[in-house]
N, C-alpha and C positions, 0 to 999 in steps of 0.2 A: 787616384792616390789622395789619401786624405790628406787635411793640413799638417795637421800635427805630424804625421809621417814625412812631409816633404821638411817642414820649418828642423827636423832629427836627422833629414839627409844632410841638410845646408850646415847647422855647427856641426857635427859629427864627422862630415868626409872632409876633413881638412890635412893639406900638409904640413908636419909638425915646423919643417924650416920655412917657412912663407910669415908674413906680416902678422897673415892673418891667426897661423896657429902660432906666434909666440904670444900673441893677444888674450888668444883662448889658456894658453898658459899660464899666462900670468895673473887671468881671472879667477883658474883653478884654484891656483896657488893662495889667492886670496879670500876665496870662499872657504876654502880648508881653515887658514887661520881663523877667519873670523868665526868658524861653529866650533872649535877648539878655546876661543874666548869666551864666547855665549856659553859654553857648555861649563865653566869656571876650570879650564885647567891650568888656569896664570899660576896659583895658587903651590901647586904642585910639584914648579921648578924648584922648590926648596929641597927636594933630592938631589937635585945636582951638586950641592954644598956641601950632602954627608946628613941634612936633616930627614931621617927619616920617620913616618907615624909609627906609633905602634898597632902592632898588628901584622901578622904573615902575608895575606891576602892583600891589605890594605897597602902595605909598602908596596909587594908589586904592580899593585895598579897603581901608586902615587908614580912610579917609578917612569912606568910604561908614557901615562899622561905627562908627566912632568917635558919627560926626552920629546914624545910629539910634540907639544906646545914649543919648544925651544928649537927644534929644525925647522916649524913651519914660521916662528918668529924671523929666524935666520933668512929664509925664503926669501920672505916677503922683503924684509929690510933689503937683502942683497941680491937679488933675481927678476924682484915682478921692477924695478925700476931698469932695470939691464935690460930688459928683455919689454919692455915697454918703446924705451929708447930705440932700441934695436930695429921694434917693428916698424917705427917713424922711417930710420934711415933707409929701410928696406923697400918699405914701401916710396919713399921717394925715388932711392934708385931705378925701381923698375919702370917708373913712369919714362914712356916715351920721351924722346927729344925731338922736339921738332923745329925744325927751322922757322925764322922769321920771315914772312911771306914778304912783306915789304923791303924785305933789305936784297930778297933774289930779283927779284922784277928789274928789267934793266928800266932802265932811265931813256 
């Protein structure tokens, strides 16, 4: 098996409820925003006001971009930090507990 084929099994075959896939989530989430910004569609939430361009075409795209960029804003603001947290407590929880070896030992 090649690398690159094994390094696509390791992110890819994850449980979405585990640590590790609210993780992969929340990176999703923020890769999506971030080429939604790169790509200039800040600009575009001015549809949501009622500003629309002129133009037939143009509006529906202004329209379409404007709504993406404003759900993945949302996300990000409200989700990748919930779900970041999340993966901390999770991943703590499941660590084992183990007793203090010094404190069983009889004396």
């Amino acid at each position: 098996m090649s690398r690159q084929a094994a390094w696509y099994r390791r992110v890819f075959r994850f449980t979405l409820v585990s640590p590790r896939g609210f993780l992969i989530v929340a990176a999703t989430l923020t890769a999506l925003f971030l080429i939604c910004h790169v790509a200039g569609w800040r600009e575009h939430t001015s549809v949501l006001c009622g500003q629309l361009p002129k133009g037939g075409a143009e509006a529906d795209w202004a329209l379409a971009t404007g709504l993406a960029y404003a759900l993945f804003y949302v996300a990000l603001v409200l989700l990748v930090p919930i779900l970041t947290l999340a993966a901390g407590v999770f991943a703590l929880l499941q660590r084992p507990i183990r007793p203090n070896v010094a404190e069983s030992e009889p004396k």
